[in-house]
Structure formats: structure tokens, C-alpha cells
N, C-alpha and C positions, 0 to 999 in steps of 0.2 A: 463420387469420392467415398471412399472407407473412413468412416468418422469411429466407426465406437471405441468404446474408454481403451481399450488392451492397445490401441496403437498408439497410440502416448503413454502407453506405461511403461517400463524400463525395468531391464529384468540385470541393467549392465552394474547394482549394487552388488552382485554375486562375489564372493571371495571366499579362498580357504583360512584366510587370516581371521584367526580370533582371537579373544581376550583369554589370557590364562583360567584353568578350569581349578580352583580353591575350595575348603570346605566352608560351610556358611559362619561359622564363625571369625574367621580370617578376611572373608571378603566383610560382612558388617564393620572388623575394627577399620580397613580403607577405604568402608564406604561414610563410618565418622569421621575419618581425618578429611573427606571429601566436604561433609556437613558442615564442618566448622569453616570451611572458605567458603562455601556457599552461603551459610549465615553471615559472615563481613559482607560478602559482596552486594548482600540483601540492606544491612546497615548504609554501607556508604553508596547504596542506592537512593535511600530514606533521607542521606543526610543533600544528596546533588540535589533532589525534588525540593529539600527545604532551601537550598538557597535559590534554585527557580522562584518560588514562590515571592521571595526576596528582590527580586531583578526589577527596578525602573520600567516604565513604560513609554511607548512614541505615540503620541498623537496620530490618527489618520481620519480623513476628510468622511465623516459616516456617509455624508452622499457619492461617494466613488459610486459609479455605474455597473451591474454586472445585467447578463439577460437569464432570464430562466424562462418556463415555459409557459408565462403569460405576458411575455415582454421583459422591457426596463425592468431591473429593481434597484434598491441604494443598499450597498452596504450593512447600512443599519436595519433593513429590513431585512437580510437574510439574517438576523439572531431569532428571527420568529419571535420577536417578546421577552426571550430567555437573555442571562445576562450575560453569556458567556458561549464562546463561538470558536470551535477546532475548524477548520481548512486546509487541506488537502489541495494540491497542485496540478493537475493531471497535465502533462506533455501532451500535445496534439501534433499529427503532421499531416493539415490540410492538403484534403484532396485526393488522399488515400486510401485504398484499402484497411476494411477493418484486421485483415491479416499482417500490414506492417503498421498499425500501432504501439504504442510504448509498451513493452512487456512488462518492464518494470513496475510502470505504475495499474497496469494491468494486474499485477500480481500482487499490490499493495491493497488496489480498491476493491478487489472479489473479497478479504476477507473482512473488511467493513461490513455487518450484515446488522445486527442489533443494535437498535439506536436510545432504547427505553431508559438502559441503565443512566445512559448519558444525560434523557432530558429530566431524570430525577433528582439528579443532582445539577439542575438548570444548565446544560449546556448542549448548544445545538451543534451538528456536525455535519457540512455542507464539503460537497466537490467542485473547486475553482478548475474549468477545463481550460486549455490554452490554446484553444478553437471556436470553428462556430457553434453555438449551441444549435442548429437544427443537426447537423452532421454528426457531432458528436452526443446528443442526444440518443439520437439511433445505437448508435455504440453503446450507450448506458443501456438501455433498451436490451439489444441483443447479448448482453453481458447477463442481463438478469437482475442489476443490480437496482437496489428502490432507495438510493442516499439522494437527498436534496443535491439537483446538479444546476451548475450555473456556468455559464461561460463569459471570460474574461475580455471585454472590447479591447481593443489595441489602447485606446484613449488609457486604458485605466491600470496598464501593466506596469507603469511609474511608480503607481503608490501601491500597491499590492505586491508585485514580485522585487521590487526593487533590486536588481542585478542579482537575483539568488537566481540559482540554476536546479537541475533536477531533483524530484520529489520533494518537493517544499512542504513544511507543515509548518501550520501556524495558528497560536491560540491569540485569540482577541478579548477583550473585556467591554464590554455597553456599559459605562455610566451616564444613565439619562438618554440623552439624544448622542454623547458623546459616543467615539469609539474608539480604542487603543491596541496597540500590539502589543504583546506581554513574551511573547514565547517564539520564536521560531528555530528550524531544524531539517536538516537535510543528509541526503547519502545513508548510512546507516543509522541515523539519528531514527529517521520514521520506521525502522522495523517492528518498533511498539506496535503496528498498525498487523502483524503477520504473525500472530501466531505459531503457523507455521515453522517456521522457522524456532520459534523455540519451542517447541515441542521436539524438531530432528536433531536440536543440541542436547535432548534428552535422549537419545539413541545410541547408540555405539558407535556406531559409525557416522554421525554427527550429520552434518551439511553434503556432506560426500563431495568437497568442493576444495578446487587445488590449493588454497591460500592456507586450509586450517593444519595445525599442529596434531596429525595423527602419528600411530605407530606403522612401523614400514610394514605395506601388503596392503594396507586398507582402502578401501576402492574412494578413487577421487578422482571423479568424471566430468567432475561441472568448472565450471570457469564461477564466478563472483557476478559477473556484470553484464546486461544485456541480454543479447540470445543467447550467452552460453551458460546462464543461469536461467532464464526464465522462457523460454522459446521452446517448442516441439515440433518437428518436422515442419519448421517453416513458419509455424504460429505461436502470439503466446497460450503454454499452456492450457489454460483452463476454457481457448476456445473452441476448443476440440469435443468437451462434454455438448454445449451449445450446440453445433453444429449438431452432433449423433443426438440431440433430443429434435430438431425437425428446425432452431430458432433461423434466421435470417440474418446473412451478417451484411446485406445491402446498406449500405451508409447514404446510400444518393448520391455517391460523387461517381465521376464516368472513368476514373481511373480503378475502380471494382471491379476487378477480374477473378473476385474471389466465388466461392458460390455461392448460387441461391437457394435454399430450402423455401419450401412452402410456409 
């Protein structure tokens, strides 16, 4: 198979439409009028976080079971020490191909890479998978990816997912032996996790995605959801680099009819 980068890259942003051509002093005064809502936006950003901070907390069992890669562990043992603990959801669909896994959350967890900031200001950030951890392991693995990964027993999807559905994130709090929920959030709630993404609303042509408010001609090629946001020729994304660097996308399950690199 043809893996390297150029065949997942996409050349279909091309367009003749562009932004009006102004002298610099005319764009500066619409790029202050743009300033001063981006500053509110930033404010009652400042002011959502403070009433987070404010929100009640639930009780959960610190010995809930999860498995990582020396067995058993409890809950309270994935804060590592630290008092305060982000988790991540990851969709799993056993037995499959590392090529139809979740693109989504595929696309969430690649840009989780530095964890230091987080444990400086005492909090650990851990991947809840909604799989086996041998299988899905491999997947972190061929991913590239080094975040503390654990996988979810059926037993324990009660008190941890509790009928929330895709990309779950959730912050918990450790007092003592205790442990509690403080935070959770889903659908576009976790794009804090993507960069990405705000970085191409700094763009001109933004998202390039059918749903957003551009001006007519501007290229909008991508869908919002699934493969039609996060998918390339049948895979998600970013496991395209993987492949054309030599990695393994073998999971161990006998439904891999994906390839095998060395």
C-alpha cells in the first residue's frame, strides 16, 4: 500500500474566493472591531470556568476497577498521588481493525502529547478505553501515543460512563482516599482537547466544514462528524503518518485485514 503523507493530504481547500484586498489601515480598524468580541468572548469564558469551579460534586466508589498494563487497578490509584484527575473516554469496537476505530476520538487523543504542564499543577490525565486493554493497548501503541491508558471492565461502566455517550471527559477530584466527579463534558464540549481545531478557526477559511457561517465560494468539503470529518481514504487521519513511518497496525484480533508493516 501507498502510505506516505501527500496521499492524505488534500489539495480540495483550493478556491478563487477570497477576502476583500484593503489598505492596512482599514483592515487593522475591522480587525479592532473583531478584538473587542474576541475579548468578551475571552471574558465570559473566564466568567463559565468560574462558575465550573463552583459546581457540586458526586460521590464515586475510588475502588471502581479499571485494567492497565500490570493488571487490576482502583480508581483512586489511577490519580497516581496527584489530587486531581482529567479522563478521556475512548470508544472501542472490539474485534476490529485498527482501520475502523473511532476517528473521533482518534483525533482527540493524538493531540494529547504533553502531560508535565498538567502534573505541575497536580493533575493526572489518564485514557478510559471502552475495550479490552490488550487490544486496545496495541492501538495506543501503534498510535504513538504515551498517555496513561486503562481499559474500562464491563462491571465498572455504571459508575464511570453513566449513560453519557461519545467522547466523554471528565474531571475528578481525590480527597484522601475519597474520590468525586466535579466536571463532565461531551460532543463539542472536549475540542479543548484539539488544538487543531482552533488554530483553522484562525484561518480564513476556518474548519472548511459544511455546518460553519462562511462567505459564498468558500471551500466546505468536510462534513462535522465521523468519517466525514476525521477519516482519509478509509482511515482515521493521522494513521496514515503511522503506517508510511514502518508502525504496525496488528491489534491481535483475526478480523485485521488491515496491513502489517514490520
Amino acid at each position: 500500500m501507498n502510505t506516505p503523507d501527500h496521499q492524505y493530504s488534500t489539495t480540495n481547500s483550493d478556491t478563487s474566493a477570497l477576502p476583500p484586498v484593503v489598505d492596512r489601515a482599514t483592515w487593522q480598524k475591522e480587525r479592532h472591531k473583531l478584538l473587542a468580541r474576541e475579548k468578551a468572548h475571552t471574558r465570559e469564558g473566564d466568567a463559565i470556568a468560574a462558575a465550573r469551579r463552583r459546581l457540586p460534586m458526586v460521590e464515586v466508589d475510588p475502588k471502581t476497577q479499571l485494567l492497565g498494563p500490570h493488571g487490576p487497578v482502583t480508581l483512586l490509584e489511577v490519580f497516581e498521588g496527584r489530587r486531581l484527575l482529567i479522563a478521556y473516554f475512548h470508544m472501542w469496537h472490539t474485534g476490529q481493525p485498527a482501520s475502523a476505530q473511532c476517528e473521533g476520538c482518534t483525533f482527540s487523543n493524538s493531540q494529547v502529547r504533553e502531560l508535565s504542564y498538567l502534573h505541575s499543577r497536580d493533575v493526572t490525565y489518564a485514557t478510559f478505553c471502552e475495550g479490552p486493554y490488550k487490544e486496545s493497548s496495541r492501538y495506543r501503541d501503534f498510535m504513538g501515543w504515551n498517555v496513561p491508558w486503562y481499559s474500562v471492565p464491563q462491571e465498572s461502566e455504571g459508575a464511570l460512563i453513566a449513560d453519557r455517550h461519545f467522547g466523554i471527559l471528565v474531571s475528578y477530584l481525590r480527597d484522601g482516599d475519597r474520590v468525586f466527579e466535579t466536571y463532565w463534558t461531551t460532543g463539542r464540549g472536549n475540542e479543548v482537547m484539539a488544538p487543531s481545531y482552533g488554530l483553522l478557526d484562525m484561518t480564513v477559511y476556518g474548519r472548511q466544514e459544511t455546518w460553519e457561517d462562511s462567505p459564498e465560494g468558500w471551500p466546505q468539503h468536510w462534513g462535522s462528524v465521523g468519517c466525514e470529518a476525521f477519516r482519509t481514504d478509509g482511515r482515521p487521519t493521522p494513521q496514515w503518518s503511522r503506517l508510511a513511518a514502518g508502525y504496525s497496525d496488528d491489534l491481535g484480533t483475526d478480523a485485521n485485514d488491515g496491513p502489517h508493516q514490520p
